[in-house]
C-alpha positions as CSV (number, residue, x, y, z in Angstrom):
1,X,10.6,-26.3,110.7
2,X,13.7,-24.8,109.3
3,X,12.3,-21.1,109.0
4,X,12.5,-20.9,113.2
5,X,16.0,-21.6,113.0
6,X,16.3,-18.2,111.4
7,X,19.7,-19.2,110.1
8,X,21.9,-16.5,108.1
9,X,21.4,-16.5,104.7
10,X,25.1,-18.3,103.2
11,X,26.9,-16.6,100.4
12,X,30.7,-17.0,98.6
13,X,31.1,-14.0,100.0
14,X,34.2,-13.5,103.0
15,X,35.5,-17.1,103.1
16,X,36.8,-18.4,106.2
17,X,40.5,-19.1,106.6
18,X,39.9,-22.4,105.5
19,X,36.8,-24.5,103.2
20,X,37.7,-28.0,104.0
21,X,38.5,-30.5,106.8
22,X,42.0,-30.8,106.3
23,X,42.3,-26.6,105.9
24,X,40.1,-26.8,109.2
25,X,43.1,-29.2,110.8
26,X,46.1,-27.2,109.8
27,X,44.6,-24.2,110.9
28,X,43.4,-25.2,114.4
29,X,47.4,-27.0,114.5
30,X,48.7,-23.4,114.5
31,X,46.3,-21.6,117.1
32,X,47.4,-20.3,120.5
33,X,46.1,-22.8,122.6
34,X,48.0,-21.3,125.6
35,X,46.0,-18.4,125.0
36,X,42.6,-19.3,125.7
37,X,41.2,-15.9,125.0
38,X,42.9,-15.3,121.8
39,X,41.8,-18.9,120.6
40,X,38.3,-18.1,121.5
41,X,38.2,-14.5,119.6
42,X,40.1,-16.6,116.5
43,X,37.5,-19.6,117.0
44,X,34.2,-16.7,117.3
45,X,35.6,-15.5,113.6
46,X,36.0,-18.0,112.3
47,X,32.4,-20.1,113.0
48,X,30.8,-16.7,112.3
49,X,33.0,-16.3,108.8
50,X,31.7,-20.1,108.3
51,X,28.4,-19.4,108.7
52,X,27.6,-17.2,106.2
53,X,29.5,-18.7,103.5
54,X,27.9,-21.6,101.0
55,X,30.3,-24.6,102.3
56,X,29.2,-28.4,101.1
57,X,26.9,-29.7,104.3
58,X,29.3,-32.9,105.3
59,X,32.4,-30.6,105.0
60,X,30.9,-28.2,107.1
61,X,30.3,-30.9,109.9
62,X,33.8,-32.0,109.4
63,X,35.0,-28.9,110.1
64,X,32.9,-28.4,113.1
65,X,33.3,-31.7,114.4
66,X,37.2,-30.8,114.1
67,X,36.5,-27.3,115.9
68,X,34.4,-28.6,118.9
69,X,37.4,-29.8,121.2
70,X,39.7,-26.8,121.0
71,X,36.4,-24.4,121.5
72,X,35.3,-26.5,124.4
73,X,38.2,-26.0,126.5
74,X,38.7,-21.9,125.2
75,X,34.9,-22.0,126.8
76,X,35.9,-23.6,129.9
77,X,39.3,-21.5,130.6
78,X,37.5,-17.9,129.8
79,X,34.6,-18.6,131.6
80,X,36.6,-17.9,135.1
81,X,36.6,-14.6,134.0
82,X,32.8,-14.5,135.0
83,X,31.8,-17.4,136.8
84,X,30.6,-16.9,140.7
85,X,31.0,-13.0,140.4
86,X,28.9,-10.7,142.1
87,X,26.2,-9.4,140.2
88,X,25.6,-6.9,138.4
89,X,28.6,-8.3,136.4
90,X,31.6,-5.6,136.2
91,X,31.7,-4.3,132.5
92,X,34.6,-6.6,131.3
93,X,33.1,-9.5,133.4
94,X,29.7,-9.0,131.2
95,X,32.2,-8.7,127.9
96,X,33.2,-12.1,128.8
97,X,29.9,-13.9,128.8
98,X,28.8,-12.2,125.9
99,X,31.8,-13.5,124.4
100,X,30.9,-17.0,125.6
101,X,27.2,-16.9,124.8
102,X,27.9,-15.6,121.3
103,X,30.6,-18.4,120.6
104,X,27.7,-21.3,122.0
105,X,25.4,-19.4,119.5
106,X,27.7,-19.5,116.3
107,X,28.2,-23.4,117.4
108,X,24.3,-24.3,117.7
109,X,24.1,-22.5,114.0
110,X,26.7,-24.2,112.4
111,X,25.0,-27.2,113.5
112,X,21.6,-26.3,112.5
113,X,22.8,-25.2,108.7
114,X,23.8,-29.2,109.1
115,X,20.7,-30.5,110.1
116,X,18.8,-28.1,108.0
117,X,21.1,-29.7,105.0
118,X,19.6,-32.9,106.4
119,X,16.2,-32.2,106.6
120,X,16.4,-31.0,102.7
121,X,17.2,-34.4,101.5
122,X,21.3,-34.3,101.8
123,X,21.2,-38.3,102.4
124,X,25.5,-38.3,103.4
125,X,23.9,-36.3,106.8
126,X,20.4,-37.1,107.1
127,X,22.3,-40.8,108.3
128,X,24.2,-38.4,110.7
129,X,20.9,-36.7,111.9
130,X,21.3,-37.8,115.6
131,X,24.6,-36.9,116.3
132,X,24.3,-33.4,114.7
133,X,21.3,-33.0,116.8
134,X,22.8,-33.9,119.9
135,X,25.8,-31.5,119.1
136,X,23.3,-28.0,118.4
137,X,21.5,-29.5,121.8
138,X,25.0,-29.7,123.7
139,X,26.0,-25.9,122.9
140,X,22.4,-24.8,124.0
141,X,23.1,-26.9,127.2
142,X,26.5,-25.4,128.3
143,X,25.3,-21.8,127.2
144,X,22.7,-22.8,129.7
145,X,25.1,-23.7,132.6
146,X,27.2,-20.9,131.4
147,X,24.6,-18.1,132.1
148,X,23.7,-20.1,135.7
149,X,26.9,-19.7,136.4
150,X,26.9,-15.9,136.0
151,X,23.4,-15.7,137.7
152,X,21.1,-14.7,133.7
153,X,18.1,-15.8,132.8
154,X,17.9,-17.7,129.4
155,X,17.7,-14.9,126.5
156,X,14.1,-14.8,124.6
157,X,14.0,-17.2,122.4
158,X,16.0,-19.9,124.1
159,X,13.8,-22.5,124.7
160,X,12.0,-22.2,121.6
161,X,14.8,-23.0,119.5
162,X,15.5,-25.8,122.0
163,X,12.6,-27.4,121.8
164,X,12.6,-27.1,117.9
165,X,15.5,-28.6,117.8
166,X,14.1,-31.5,119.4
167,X,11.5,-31.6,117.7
168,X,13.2,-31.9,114.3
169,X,15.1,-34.9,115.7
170,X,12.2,-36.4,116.4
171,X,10.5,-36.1,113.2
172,X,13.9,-37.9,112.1
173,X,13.0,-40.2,115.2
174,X,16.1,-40.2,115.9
175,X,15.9,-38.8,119.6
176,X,16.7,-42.1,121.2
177,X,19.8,-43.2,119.2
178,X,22.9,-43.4,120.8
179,X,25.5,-41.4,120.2
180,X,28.8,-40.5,121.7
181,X,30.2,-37.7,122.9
182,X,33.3,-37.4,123.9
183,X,33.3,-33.8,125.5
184,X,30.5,-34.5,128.1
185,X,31.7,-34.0,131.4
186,X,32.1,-37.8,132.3
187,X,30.0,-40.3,130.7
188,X,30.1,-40.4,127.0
189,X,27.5,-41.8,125.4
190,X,24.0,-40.0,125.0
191,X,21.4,-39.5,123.5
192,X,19.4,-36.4,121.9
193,X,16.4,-36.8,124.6
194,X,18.8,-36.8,127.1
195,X,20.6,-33.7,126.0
196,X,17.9,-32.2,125.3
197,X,16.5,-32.6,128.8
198,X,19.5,-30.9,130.4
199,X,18.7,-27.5,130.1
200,X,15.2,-28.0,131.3
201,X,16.2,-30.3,134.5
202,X,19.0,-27.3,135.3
203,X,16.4,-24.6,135.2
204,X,13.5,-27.0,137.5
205,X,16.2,-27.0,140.2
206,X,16.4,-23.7,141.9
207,X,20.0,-23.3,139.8
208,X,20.0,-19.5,141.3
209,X,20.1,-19.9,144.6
210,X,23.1,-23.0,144.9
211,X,26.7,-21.8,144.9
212,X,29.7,-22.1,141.8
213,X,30.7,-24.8,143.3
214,X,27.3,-26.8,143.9
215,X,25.7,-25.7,140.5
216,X,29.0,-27.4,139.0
217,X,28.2,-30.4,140.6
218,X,24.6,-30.5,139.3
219,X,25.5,-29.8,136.1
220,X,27.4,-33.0,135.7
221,X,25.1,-34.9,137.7
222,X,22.2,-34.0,135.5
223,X,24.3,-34.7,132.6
224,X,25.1,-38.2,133.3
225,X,21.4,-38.7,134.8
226,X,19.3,-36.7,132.2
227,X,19.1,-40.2,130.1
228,X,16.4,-41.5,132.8
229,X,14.2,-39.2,132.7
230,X,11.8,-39.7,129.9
231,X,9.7,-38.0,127.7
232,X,6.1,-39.3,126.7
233,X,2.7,-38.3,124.8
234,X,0.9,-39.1,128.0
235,X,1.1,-38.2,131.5
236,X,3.3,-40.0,133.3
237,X,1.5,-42.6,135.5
238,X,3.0,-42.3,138.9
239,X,1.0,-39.1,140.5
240,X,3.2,-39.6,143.0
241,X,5.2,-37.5,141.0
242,X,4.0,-33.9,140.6
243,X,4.0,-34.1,136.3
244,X,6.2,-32.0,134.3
245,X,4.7,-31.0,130.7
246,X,6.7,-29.5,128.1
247,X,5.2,-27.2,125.6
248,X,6.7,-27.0,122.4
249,X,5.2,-24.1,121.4
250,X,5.9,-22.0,123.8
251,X,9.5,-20.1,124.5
252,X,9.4,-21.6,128.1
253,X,11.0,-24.8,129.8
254,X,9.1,-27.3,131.8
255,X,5.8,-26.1,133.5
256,X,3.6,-28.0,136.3
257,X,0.3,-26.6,135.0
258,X,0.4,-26.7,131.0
259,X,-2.4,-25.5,129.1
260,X,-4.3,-27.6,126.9
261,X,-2.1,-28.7,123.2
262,X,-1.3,-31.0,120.8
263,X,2.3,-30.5,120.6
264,X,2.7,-30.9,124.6
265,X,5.6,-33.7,125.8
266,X,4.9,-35.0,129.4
267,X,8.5,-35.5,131.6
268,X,8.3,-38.5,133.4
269,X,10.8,-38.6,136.6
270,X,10.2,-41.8,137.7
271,X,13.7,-43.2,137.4
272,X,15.2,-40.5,137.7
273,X,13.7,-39.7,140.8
274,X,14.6,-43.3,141.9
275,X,17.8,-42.7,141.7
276,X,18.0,-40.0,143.3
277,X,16.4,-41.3,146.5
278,X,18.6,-44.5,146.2
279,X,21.9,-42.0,146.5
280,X,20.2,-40.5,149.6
281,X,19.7,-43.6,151.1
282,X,23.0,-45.4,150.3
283,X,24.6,-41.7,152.0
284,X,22.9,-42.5,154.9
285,X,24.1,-45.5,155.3
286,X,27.3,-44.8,155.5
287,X,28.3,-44.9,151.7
288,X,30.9,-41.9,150.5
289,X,30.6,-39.6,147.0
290,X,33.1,-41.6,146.3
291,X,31.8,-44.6,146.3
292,X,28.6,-43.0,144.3
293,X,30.7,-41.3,142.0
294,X,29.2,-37.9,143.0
295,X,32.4,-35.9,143.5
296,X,35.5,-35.7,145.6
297,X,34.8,-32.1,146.5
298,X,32.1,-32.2,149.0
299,X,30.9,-34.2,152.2
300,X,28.2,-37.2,152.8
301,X,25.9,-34.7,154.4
302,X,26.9,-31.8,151.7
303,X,26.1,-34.3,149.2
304,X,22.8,-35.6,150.7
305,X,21.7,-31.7,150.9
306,X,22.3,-31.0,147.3
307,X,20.3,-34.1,146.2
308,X,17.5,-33.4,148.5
309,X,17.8,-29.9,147.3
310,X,17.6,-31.3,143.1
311,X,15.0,-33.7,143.9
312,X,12.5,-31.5,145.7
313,X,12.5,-28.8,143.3
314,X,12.7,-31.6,140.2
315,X,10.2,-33.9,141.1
316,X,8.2,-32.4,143.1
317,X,8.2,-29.1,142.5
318,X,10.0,-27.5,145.0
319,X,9.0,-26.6,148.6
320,X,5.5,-25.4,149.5
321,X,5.5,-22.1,151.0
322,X,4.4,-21.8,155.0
323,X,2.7,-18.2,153.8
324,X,1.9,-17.2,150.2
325,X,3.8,-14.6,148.8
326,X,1.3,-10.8,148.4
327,X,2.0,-8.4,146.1
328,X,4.0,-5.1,147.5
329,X,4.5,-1.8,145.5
330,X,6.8,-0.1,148.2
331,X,10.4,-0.1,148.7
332,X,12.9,-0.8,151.0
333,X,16.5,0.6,152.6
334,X,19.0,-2.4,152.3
335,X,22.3,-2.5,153.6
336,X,24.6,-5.5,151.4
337,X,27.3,-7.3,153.0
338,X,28.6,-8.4,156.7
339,X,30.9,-5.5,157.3
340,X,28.3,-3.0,155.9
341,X,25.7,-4.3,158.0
342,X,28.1,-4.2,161.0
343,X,29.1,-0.5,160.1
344,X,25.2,0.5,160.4
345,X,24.5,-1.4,163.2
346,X,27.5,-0.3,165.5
347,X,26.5,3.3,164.3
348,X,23.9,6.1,164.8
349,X,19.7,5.7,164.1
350,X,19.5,4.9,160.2
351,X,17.2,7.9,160.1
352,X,19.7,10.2,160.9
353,X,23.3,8.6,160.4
354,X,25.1,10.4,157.7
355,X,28.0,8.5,157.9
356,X,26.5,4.9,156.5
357,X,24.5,6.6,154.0
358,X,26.9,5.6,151.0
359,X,25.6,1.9,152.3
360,X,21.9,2.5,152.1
361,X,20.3,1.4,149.0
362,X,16.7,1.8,147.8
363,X,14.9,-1.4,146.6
364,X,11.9,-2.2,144.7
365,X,9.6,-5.0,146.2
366,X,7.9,-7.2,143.6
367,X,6.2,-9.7,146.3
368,X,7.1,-10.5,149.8
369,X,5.8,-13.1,153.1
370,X,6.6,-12.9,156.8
371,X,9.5,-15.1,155.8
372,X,11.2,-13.2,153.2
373,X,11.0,-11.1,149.9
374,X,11.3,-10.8,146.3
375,X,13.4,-7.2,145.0
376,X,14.4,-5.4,142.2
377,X,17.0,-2.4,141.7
378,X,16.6,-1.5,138.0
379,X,19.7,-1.6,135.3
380,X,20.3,2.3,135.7
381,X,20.1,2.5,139.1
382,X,23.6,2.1,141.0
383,X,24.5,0.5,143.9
384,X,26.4,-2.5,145.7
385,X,27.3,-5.6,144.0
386,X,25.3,-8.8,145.5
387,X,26.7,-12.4,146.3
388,X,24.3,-15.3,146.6
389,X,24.7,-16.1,150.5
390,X,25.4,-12.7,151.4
391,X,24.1,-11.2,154.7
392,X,22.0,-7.7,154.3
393,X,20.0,-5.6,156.6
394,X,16.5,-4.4,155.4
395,X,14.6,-1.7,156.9
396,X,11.0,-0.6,155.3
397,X,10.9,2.9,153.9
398,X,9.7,5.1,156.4
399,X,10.3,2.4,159.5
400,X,13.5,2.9,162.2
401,X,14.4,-0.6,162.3
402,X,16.6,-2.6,160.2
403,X,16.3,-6.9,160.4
404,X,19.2,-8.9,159.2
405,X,18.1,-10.9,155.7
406,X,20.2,-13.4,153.3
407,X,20.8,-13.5,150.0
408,X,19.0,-16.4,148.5
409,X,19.4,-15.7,145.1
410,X,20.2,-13.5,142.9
411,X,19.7,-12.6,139.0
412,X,19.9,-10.5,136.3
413,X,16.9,-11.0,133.6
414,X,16.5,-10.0,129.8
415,X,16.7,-6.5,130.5
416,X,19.5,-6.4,132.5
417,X,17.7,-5.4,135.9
418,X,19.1,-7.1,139.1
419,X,16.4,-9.6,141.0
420,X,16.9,-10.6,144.6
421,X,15.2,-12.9,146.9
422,X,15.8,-12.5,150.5
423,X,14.8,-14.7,153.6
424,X,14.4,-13.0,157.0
425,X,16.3,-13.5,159.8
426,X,13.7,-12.7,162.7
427,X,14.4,-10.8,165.9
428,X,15.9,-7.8,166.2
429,X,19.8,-8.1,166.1
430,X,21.8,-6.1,168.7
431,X,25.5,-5.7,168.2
432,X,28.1,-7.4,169.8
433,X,32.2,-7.2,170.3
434,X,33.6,-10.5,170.9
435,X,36.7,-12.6,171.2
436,X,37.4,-16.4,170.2
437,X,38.8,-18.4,173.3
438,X,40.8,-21.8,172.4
439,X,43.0,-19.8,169.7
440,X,46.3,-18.7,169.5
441,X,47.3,-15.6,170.5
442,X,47.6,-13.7,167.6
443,X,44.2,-14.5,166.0
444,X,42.0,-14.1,169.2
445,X,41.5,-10.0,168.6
446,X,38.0,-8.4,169.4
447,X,35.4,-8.6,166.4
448,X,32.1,-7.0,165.8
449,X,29.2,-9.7,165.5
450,X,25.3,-9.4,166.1
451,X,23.0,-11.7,168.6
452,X,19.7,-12.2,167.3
453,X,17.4,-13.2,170.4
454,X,15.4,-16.5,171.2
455,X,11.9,-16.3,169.0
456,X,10.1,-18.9,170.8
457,X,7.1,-19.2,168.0
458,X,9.7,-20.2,165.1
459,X,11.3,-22.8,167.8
460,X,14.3,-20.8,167.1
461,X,17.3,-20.4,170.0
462,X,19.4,-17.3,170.1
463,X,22.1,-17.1,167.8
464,X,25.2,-15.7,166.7
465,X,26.2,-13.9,163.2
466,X,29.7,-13.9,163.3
467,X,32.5,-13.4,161.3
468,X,32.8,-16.0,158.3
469,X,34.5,-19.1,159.5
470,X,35.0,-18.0,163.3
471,X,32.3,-20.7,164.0
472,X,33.6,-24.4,165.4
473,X,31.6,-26.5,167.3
474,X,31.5,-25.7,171.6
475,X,33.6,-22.7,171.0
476,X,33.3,-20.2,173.6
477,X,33.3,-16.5,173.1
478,X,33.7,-13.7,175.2
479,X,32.5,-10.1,175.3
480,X,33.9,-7.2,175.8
481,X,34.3,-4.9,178.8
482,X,34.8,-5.2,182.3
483,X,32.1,-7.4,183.1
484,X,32.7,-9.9,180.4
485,X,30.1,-12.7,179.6
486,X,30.8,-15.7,177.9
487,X,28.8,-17.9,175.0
488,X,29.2,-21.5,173.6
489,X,28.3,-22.1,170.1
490,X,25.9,-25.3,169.9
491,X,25.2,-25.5,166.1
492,X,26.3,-23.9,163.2
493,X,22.8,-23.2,161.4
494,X,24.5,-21.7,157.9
495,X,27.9,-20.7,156.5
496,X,27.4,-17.2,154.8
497,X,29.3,-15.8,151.6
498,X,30.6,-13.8,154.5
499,X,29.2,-14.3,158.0
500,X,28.9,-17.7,160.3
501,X,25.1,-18.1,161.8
502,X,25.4,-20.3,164.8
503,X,23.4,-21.3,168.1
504,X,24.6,-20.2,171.1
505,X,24.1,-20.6,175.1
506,X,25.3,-18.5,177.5
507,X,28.2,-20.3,179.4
């Protein structure tokens, strides 16, 4: 198995700074640890330096075991330099998750040229063979959260050296042992099978389309749940369940419709689906995240949402579609972006308008349904920047009318092209100038907003898209002019990246 590692060859060629544990210690003692950046280029040397150079197996784990804290938390400090950025990523935004991926990467290896060591017969590791394991699956698992973060797919080749991993382990059957871990976000012991399952539980749950702050929060709740999920041989029993099988030959995570092999591990939910449903429930009832231990930085019903949102798209595959998604080779004008949209709307026809035509973009569409669309703009092409929960205005080449549309996700895959998935708004919005009433007189100014009408076959009242955070429950709203009308918010549907959706009635 060692051979799809494709590990550098080692030589006694360019020695690191340092060839033994203690070396290893003093040097890490006199590293700017102020200067997360620095530390991380020194760190990045250093593992690579280490990895091509013919170091005695348990001193090599030593030395990386000695590494591991001060590179965890150079990770987590220069990953603000790219985390929750609009996509495409700015050029020195990208530079920092390469930095960040590579620096995972030169972990795993290190790791691997251990359990490589192990698999050859080195008997002071092969008693070691769990932990080192669980260590080349942990790098593989926050590169993982690290490229969700910054809205990348997984680079080719990914889950294949994941899933070797795991297997190896296993062929130590080893993949159940505990072992601890004392830089996992909150619970510390684990096991391989459970790290190994974090990756693959991130990617079943619609990662793309949560905000930062949400896929933070799933990230440590799959860590510390990931150990009840299990893996079997068999299908999993309960078919009320849709199955998850994992094929080990193939450079893909978990798949709902496998095709037939030998080397195929079946995910079985069961528990970890309970407990997901029992947090629900106990939310309901009145319990806080608190009192779950789910966070401090989001509400019962924020809470509830998320877990809804990871169990349907974990264990059950995520939400059936009211229409199936066609095929479309065509493009479409977009507008990205509240105060773009605004710009267009308040302006002349889009056919003719010359001064929004900076703002019009041209878009590939991959798929689409009544309710929304799938996009691409290629890597060469330029144009806007795109936040997930952005509002946009799409209008189909050749057509006179733009709809409003948000942002549901958005990625960038292997070959750097930007994807986008949109979801309609329907009716045709019509601007609007309006005031806040019930504020004080220095923040109740006139605003541009839209008013999308009543669309009595979606059971959908009129709403609102207003400026982001102008929306507060009963708040009435008047127009401008002479004859002014007035509207009272009723329900506050979504909160935007940038814009407010809410119900309204006229008051």
């Amino acid at each position: 198995m060692s051979h799809s590692f494709r590990l550098p060859v080692t030589t006694i060629e360019h020695p690191p700074a340092f060839s033994n544990a203690r070396g290893c210690r003093e040097w890490l003692s006199q590293q700017p640890i102020a200067n997360p950046q620095q530390l991380q280029t020194n760190l990045l040397t250093q593992l690579s330096l280490m990895n091509r150079y013919a170091l005695p197996p348990s001193e090599r784990l030593k030395m990386l075991e000695h590494m591991r804290e001060a590179l965890y938390h150079a990770q987590h400090e220069t990953s603000r330099r790219f985390v929750g950025r609009p996509l495409p990523l700015a050029l020195p935004e990208k530079s920092a998750l390469d930095t960040n991926l590579a620096l995972w990467d030169a972990l795993r290896i290190g790791y691997l040229h251990c359990l490589v060591a192990a698999q050859q017969g080195d008997s002071a590791l092969l008693v070691h063979a769990a932990p080192i394991s669980q260590r080349a699956l942990a790098a593989m698992a926050m590169q993982m959260v690290d490229l969700l973060r910054a809205g990348h797919v997984t680079p080719i080749g990914y889950w294949r050296n994941l899933h070797a991993i795991y297997e190896m382990a296993d062929n130590f059957k080893v993949v159940e042992e505990a072992v601890v871990d004392p830089l996992q976000f909150e619970q510390r012991q684990t096991t391989v099978s459970a790290t190994y399952l974090q990756p693959i539980l991130m990617q079943a749950c619609s990662p793309y389309s949560l905000p930062t702050s949400r896929l933070n929060l799933v990230a440590k709740w799959i860590q510390r749940w990931s150990g009840k999920a299990q893996l079997t041989r068999l299908p999993p029993e309960d078919t009320r369940l849709r199955p998850v099988a994992i094929d080990l030959d193939q450079d893909v995570p978990g798949c709902f419709m496998p095709d037939h092999s030998a080397r195929i591990r079946w995910l079985d939910l069961t528990e970890f689906a309970h407990g997901l449903r029992k947090r629900i429930l106990l939310l309901q009832r009145g319990d806080t995240p608190e009192q779950l231990k789910l966070g401090t930085d989001c509400t019962s019903a924020q809470c509830e949402q998320l877990l809804m949102h990871v169990y349907r798209h974990c264990c059950k595959g995520g939400f059936a579609r009211l229409h199936p998604r066609r095929n479309a080779e065509r493009t479409v004008r977009i507008v990205l972006g509240m105060e773009s949209v605004l710009k267009l709307m308040a302006g002349e026809s889009p056919n003719n308008a010359t001064r929004n035509a900076e703002h019009v973009e041209e878009w590939r569409v991959l798929d689409e349904n009544p309710g929304g669309m799938r996009l691409t703009r290629l890597q060469l092409e330029s144009g806007s920047r795109v936040n997930t929960g952005q509002l946009l205005a799409v209008c189909p080449r050749g057509g006179s009318d733009f709809l409003l549309a948000i942002a549901r996700w958005a990625m960038v895959n292997q070959e750097g092209d930007l994807l986008l998935g949109l979801q309609m708004l329907p009716g045709r919005p019509q601007p609007v100038t309006l005031r806040r009433t019930g504020v004080p007189d220095t923040m109740n100014g006139f605003r541009q907003a839209l008013m999308l009408p009543a669309v009595p076959a979606l059971d959908r009242p009129p709403s609102l898209v207003l400026p982001v955070a102008w929306f507060h429950p009963s708040r009435v709203f008047e127009t401008e002019g002479d004859e002014t009308e007035q509207y009272r918010t009723t329900k506050l549907v979504e909160r935007g990246n940038d814009f407010d959706l809410a119900d309204y009635e006229s008051s």
